[in-house]
N, C-alpha and C positions, 0 to 999 in steps of 0.2 A: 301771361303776366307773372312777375314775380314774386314770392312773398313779400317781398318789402315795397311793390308798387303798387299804389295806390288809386291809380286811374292813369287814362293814357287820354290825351288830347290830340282829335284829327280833324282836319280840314282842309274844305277843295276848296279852289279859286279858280274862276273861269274869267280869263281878261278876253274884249273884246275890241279891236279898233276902230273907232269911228267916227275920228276928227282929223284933223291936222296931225294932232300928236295926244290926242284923247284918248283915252279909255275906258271904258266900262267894265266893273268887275263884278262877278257875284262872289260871294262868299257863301261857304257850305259849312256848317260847324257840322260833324258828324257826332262826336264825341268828347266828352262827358256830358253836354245836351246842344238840343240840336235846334237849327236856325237858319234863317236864310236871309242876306247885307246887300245890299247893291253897294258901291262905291265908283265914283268917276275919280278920273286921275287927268291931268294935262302940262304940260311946260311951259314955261314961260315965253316972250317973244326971243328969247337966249339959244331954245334948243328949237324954234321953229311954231311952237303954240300957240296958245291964242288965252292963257290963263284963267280957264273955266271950271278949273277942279284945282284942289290942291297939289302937287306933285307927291310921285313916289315919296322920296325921301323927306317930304312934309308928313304923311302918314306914319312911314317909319318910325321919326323921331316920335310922333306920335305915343304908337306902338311901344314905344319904349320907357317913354315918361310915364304913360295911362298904367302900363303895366306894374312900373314900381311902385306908385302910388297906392294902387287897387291892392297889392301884395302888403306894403304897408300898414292899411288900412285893416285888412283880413286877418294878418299876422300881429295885429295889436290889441284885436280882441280876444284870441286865440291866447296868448303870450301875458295877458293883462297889463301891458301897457298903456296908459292913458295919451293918447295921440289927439289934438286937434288944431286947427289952423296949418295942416298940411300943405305946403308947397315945395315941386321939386323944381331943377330949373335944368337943361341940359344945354352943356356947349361940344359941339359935333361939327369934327374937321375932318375934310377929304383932301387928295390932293389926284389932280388928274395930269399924269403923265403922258408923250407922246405914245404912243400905241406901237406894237410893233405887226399888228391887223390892220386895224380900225384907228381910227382919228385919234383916239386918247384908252387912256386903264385909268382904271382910279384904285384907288387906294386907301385903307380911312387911314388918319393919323391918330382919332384918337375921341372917346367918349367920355364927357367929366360931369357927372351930379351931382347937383349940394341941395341936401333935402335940408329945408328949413319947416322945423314946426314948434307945437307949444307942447307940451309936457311936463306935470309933475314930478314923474320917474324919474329914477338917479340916472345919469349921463351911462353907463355901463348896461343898464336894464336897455336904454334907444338904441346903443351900438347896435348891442344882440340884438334886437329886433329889426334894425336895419340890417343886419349882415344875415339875419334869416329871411327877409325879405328880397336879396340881392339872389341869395339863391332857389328861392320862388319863383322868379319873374321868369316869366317863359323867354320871354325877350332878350333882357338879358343873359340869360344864360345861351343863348343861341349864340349870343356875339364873344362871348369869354370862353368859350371851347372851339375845335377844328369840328367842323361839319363835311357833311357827304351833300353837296348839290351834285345832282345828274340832270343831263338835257339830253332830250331827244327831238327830234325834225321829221317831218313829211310834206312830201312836196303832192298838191292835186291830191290828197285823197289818198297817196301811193303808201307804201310802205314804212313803217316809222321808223329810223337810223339814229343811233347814237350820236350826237355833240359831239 
C-alpha cells in the first residue's frame, strides 16, 4: 500500500446459471470488511428471460446511483455540509451495433446525474462536495477512467486459457 492510500476495496463474485437466462450471484466483500450478498439477475422476454430478477444493467445503474449518493452522504458530514432531501436521478444510454462476432457490441453513449437536494450551504461549499464525492464513488470512477478487464475460459474442468 501506498503512503497516501488509505484502504484497498476487494471483492469476489461467483455467478451461477440456472434459468432461461437467470442467474445467481454471490458476492464476497473481502476488504475493508467482510460479507457475504446473494443477488439473482434475469432478462427480460427481449433477450429470452422470464423477468425474475432485475437485469445486469438494472443493478449497474444501481450501483452507481447508490454509490453517489452514499459518497454524498459520507462526504458531507466529513466536509460539514449540511445535505438533506437527497435525490440523484441517472439517465444512461447504450447503443448496440451489428457485431462483427456475435449478434451485436454495445457501446455506452453516455451517463448524466443531476443530484437534487436541500442545503443551507453556499452553492460553492455543494460543488466541492459534489465534485469530492464524484471522486469517491467507486463506481463512478470505474466508468471515467480506462480499466484492465481480463478473461479467461476452461472448458470440462481442463485448463484455463486467456480470452
Amino acid at each position: 500500500m501506498s503512503s497516501s492510500q488509505m484502504f484497498e476495496v476487494v471483492f469476489d463474485a461467483e455467478g451461477v446459471a440456472v434459468g432461461k437466462m437467470r442467474n445467481e450471484i454471490t458476492l464476497t466483500a473481502r476488504t475493508p470488511f467482510t460479507s457475504v450478498n446473494r443477488l439473482a439477475t434475469d432478462e427480460g422476454a427481449f433477450q429470452g428471460g422470464e423477468g425474475t430478477a432485475p437485469t445486469p444493467l438494472e443493478y449497474f445503474l444501481t450501483g452507481l446511483v447508490g454509490c453517489l449518493m452514499t459518497q454524498i452522504r459520507v462526504f458531507a458530514r466529513k466536509l460539514k455540509v449540511d445535505v438533506s432531501d437527497l435525490k440523484v436521478t441517472c439517465r444512461a444510454e447504450w447503443a448496440a451495433d451489428r457485431g462483427e462476432i456475435g449478434p451485436y457490441e454495445t457501446r455506452p453513449k453516455g451517463f448524466h446525474l443531476d443530484v437534487d437536494l436541500a442545503s443551507d450551504a453556499p452553492p460553492d461549499d455543494v460543488a466541492r462536495l459534489i465534485e469530492a464525492a464524484k471522486r469517491g464513488c467507486f463506481v463512478e470512477q470505474t466508468l471515467a477512467v480506462p480499466n484492465t478487464v481480463s478473461h479467461r475460459f476452461r472448458i470440462n474442468s481442463g485448463e484455463w486459457r486467456d480470452a
